[in-house]
C-alpha positions as CSV (number, residue, x, y, z in Angstrom):
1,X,4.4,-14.1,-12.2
2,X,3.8,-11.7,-9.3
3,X,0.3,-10.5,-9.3
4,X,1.9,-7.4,-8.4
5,X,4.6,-7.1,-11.4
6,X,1.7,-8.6,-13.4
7,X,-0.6,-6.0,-12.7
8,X,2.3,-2.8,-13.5
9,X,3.6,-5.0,-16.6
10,X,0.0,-4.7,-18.1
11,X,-0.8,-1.5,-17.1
12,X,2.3,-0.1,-18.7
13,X,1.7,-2.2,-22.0
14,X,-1.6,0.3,-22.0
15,X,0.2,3.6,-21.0
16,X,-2.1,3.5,-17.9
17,X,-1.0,4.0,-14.2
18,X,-2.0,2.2,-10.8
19,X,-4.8,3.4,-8.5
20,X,-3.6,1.8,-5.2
21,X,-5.8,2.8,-2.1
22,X,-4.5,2.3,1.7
23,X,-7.1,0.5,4.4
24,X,-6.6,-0.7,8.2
25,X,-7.3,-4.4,7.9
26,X,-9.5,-4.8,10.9
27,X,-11.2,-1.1,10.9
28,X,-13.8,-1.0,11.9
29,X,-13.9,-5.1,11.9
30,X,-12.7,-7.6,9.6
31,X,-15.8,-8.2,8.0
32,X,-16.2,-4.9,7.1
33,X,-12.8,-5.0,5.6
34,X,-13.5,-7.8,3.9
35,X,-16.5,-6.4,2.1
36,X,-14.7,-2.6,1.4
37,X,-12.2,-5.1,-0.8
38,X,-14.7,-6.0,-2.8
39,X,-16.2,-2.8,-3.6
40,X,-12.6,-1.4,-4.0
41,X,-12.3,-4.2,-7.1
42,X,-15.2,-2.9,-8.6
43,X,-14.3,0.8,-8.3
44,X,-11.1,-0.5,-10.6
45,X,-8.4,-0.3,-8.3
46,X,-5.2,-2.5,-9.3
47,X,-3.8,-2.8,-5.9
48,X,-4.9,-2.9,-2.3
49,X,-2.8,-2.3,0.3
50,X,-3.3,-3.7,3.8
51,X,-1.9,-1.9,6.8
52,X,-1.3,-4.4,9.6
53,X,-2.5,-2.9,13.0
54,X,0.3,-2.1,15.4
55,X,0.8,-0.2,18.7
56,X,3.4,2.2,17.6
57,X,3.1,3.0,13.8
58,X,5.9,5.7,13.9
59,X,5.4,6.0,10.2
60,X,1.2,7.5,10.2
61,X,-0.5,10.6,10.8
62,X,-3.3,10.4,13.5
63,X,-5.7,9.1,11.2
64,X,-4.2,6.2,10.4
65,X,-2.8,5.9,13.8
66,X,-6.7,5.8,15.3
67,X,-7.4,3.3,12.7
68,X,-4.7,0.9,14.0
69,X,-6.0,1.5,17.5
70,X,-9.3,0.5,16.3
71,X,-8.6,-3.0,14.6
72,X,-6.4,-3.5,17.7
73,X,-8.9,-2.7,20.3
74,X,-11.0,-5.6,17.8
75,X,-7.8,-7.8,18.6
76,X,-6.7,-7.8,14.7
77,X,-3.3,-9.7,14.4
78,X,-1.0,-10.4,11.8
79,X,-2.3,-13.9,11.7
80,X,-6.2,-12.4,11.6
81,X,-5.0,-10.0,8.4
82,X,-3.3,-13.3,6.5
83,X,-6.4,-15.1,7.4
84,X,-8.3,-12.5,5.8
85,X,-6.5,-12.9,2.6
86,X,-7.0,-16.3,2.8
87,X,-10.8,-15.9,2.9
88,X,-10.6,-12.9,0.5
89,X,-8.5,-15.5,-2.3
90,X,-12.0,-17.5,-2.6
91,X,-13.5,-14.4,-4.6
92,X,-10.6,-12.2,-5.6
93,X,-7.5,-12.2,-7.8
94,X,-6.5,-8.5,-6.7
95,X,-3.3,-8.1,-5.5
96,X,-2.7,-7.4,-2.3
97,X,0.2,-5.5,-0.8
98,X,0.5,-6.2,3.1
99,X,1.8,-2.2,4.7
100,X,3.3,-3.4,8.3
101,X,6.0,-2.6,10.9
102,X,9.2,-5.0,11.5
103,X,7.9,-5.7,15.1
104,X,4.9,-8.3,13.9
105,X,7.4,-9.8,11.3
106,X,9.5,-11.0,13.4
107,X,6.9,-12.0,16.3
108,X,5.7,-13.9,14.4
109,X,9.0,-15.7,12.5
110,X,10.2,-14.1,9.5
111,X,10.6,-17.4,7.5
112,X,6.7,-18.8,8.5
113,X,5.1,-15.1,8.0
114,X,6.6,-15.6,4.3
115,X,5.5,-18.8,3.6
116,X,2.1,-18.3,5.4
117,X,1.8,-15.2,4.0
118,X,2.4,-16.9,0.1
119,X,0.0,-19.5,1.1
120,X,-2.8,-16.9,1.6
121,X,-2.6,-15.1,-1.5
122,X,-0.5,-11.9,-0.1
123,X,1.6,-10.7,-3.1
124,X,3.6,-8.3,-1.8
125,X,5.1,-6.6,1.9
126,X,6.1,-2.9,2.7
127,X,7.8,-3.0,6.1
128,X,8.0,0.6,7.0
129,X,11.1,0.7,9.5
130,X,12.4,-2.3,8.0
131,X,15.9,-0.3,6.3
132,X,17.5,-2.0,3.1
133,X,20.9,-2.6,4.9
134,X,18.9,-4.9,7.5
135,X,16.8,-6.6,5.3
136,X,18.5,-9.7,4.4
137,X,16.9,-12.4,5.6
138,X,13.5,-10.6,5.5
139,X,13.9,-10.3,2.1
140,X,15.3,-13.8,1.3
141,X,12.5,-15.5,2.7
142,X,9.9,-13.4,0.6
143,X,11.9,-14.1,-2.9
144,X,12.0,-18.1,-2.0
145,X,7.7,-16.9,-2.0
146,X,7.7,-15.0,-4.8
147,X,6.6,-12.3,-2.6
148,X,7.0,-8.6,-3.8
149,X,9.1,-6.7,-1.4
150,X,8.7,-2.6,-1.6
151,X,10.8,-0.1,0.2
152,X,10.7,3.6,0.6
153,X,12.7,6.4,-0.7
154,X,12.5,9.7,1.1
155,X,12.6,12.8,-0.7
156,X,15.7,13.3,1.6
157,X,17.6,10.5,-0.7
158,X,20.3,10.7,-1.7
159,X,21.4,9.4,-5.1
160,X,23.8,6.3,-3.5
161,X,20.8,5.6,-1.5
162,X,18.0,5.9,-4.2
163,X,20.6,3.1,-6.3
164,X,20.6,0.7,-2.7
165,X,17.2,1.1,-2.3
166,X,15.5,0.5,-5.4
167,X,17.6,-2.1,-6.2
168,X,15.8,-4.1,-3.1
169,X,12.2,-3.1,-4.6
170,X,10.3,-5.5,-6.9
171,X,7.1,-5.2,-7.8
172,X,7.6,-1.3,-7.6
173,X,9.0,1.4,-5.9
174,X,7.4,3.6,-3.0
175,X,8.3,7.1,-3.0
176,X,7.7,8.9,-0.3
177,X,6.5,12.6,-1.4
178,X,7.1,14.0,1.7
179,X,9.1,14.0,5.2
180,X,7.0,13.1,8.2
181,X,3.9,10.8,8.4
182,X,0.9,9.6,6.6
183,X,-1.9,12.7,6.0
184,X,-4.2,14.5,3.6
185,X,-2.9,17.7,2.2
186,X,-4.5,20.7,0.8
187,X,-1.3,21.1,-1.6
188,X,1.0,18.4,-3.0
189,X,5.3,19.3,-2.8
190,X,6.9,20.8,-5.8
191,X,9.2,18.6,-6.0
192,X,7.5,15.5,-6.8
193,X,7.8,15.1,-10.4
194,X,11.6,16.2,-10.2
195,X,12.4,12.8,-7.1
196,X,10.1,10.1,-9.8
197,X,12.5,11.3,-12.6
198,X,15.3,10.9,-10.3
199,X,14.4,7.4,-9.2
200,X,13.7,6.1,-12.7
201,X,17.7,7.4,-13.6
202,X,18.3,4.4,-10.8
203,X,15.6,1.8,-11.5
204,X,12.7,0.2,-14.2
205,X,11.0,-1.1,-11.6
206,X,7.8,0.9,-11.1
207,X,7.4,4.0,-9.2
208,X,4.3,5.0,-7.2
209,X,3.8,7.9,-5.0
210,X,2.0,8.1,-2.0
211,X,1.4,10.4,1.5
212,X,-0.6,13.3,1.4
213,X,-2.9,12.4,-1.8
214,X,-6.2,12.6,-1.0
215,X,-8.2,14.1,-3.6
216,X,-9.2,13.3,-7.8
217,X,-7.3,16.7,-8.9
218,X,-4.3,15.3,-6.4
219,X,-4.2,11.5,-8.3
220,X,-4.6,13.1,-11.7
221,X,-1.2,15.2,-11.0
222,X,0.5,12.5,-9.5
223,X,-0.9,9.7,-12.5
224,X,1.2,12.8,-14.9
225,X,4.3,11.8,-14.1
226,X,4.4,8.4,-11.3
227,X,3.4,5.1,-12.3
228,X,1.2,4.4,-9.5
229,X,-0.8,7.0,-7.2
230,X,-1.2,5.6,-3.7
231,X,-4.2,7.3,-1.4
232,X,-4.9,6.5,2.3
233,X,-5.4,8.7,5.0
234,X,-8.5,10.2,2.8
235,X,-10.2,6.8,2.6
236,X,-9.2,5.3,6.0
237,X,-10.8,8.9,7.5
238,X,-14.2,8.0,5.6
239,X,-14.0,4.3,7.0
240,X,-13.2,6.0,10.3
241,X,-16.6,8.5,10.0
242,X,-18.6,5.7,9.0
243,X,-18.0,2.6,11.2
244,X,-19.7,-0.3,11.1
245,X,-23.1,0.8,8.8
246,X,-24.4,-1.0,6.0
247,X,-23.2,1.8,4.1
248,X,-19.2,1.6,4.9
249,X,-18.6,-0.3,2.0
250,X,-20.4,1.2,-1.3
251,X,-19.8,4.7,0.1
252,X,-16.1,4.4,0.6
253,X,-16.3,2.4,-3.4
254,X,-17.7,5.4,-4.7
255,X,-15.1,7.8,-3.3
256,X,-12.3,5.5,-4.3
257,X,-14.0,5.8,-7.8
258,X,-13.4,9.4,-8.2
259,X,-9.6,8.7,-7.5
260,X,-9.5,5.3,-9.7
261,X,-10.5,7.6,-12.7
262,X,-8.7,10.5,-12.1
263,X,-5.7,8.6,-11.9
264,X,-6.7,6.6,-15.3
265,X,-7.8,10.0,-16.7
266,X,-11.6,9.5,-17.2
């Protein structure tokens, strides 16, 4: 099975919900990324997801935006970020959940990104502008690899949409808790828990929440009623203040800790 739909199976056989944090492969080098991996396995994280550096991410806040420019100012390709994997497979069984725009996908050849990708280890893909209706061969070629395919819903969805949309998601569901991009927030929308119910009327696959969770009280609302909790622009700003010292790594673990256990409720 998936590592992915492994990894929600077991957690809800325990009544426990997914920590999954958000990191620019290549920021501030791919070494660096390499080693926050393995300090993000031992702060208890289920799933990491990769965001693959690109010149236009529509989808992210600024944050995330200045991470991408960083990995791509180191030259970070989509090739680099499966050859990461590759490398990272040697130590790790943690899934890993590539986040990336249409535009490197299909540079690079939808059908040889899948079955490189599978070859690597990667578990699962979110392309962000990548819509449902246009997916089909995109999402052919990751079945044939086993390869989780995740889509977002909005909380602009609409129920018909919700039905198309999860129905394309396996491994688990991405809702969106917000319009706009990627970015911390000092509050989280009202209407969270109300969309997750909605979406589970449509779907048993999974549902996690992410954008604009960036603290442990944050997780520990969203862990009440998602089955995931998804954080990034929090830990990709820490990466960001911290660059390329010995430190990067087991300071950005210990953060991510707060959040892994808020999310477990410990």
């Amino acid at each position: 099975m998936n590592r992915i739909k492994q990894c929600f199976k077991k957690l809800q056989n325990q009544n426990r919900k997914a920590f999954i944090p958000y990191i620019t492969a290549g920021d501030p080098t791919l070494d660096i990324t390499e080693q926050i991996v393995y300090e993000l396995e031992k702060a208890g994280v289920d799933v990491i997801e990769f965001g693959v550096p690109f010149s236009d991410p529509v989808g992210d806040g600024v944050v995330n935006q200045e991470a991408a420019q960083r990995a791509l100012l180191n030259n970070t390709s989509l090739h680099d970020v499966i050859g990461l994997v590759e490398r990272l497979r040697k130590n790790t069984a943690v899934p890993i959940l590539l986040f990336t725009y249409f535009n490197p996908v299909l540079a690079y050849g939808i059908e040889a990104f899948a079955k490189d990708a599978a070859a690597a280890g990667v578990d699962g893909v979110l392309c962000v502008d990548l819509p449902p209706e246009e997916a089909q061969e995109y999402k052919q070629c990751l079945d044939q690899q086993d390869i989780a395919t995740v889509f977002l819903i909005a909380p602009t969805s609409t129920d018909q949409r919700i039905e198309l949309i999860a129905k394309q998601c396996s491994g688990f569901v991405y809702y969106v808790s917000r319009t706009g991009v990627t970015g911390e927030r000092e509050a989280l929308e009202t209407s969270i828990s109300a969309m997750v119910q909605k979406i589970k009327q449509h779907t048993d696959t999974p549902v996690a929440v992410g954008f604009g969770i960036s603290t442990p009280d944050q997780a520990r609302e969203v862990a009440g009623y998602a089955d995931g909790v998804i954080v990034g622009s929090a830990i990709v700003r820490m990466i960001g203040e911290l660059g390329e010292s010995a430190e990067t790594a087991p300071k950005v673990g210990a953060f991510v800790k707060t959040l892994v256990d808020a999310t477990k409720g410990a």
